[in-house]
Residue, then its C-alpha position, 0 to 999 in steps of 0.5 A: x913939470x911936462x908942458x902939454x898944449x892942446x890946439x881947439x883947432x879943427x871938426x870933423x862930421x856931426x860933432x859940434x863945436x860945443x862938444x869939442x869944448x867940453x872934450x877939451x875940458x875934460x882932458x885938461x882937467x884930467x891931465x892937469x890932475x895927473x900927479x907922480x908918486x908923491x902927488x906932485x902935478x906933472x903936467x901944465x895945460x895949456x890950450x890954444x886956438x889954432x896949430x899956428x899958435x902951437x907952433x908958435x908956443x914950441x918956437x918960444x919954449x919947451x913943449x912936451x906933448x901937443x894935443x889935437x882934438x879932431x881927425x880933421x888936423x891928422x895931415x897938421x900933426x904929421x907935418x910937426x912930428x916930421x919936424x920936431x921928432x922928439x915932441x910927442x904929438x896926439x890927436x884923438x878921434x872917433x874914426x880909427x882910419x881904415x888904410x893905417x895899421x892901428x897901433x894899441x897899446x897893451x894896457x888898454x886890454x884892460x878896458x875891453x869895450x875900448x878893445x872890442x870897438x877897436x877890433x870889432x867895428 
C-alpha cells in the first residue's frame, strides 16, 4: 500500500484557511478511495501539520508521495525532492508560475477546460 502524507502547512492570496481544509478533505477522501483492479485500497493518507513533521514521518518510515497544498511551500518542496530523489513530491495551486515551463501530462486532454485555463489564461 502507497504511503501518501499531505502537509496543511502554507497560504497563499485570498484563500482562507477553512478552504485549505476542505481542499484537504477532498483530496484525501479521493485518494484514500483509489483502488487497483481488484478494488483493493492503494493508498493510506495521512495529513500533517506542518513540512517538519513531514520530514519527520520520512525519517521514520517509508513515504511514498508527499503532498503540498499551497504555492506558498514551492521553495519547501524543492528543497525534499533535492534530498529525497526518489519521493514524488506535489504541490497544488491555483497560479501556474509564469517564468517556469509548465509540464502537462497527455491525459488531462481529456478534460479540455483544465487545458484551456492552462494555455489560455
Amino acid at each position: 500500500m502507497r504511503k501518501v502524507i499531505i502537509v496543511q502547512e502554507g497560504q497563499w492570496g485570498i484563500v482562507t484557511r477553512e478552504n485549505y481544509d476542505e481542499f484537504i478533505k477532498i483530496l484525501k477522501r479521493i485518494v484514500e478511495n483509489a483502488v487497483d483492479g481488484n478494488k483493493e485500497r492503494i493508498a493510506e493518507v495521512e495529513v500533517v501539520e506542518t513540512s517538519a513533521e513531514a520530514l519527520t514521518r520520512l525519517e521514520m518510515k517509508r513515504i511514498d508521495t508527499l503532498i503540498f497544498i499551497s504555492r506558498d511551500m514551492l521553495a519547501e518542496a524543492k528543497k525534499i525532492k533535492k534530498v529525497h530523489h526518489r519521493l514524488k513530491v506535489v504541490l497544488f495551486t491555483g497560479l501556474i508560475p509564469e517564468e517556469e515551463v509548465i509540464l502537462v501530462d497527455k491525459g488531462w486532454l481529456f478534460s479540455s477546460k483544465e487545458i484551456e485555463r492552462i494555455i489560455l489564461y
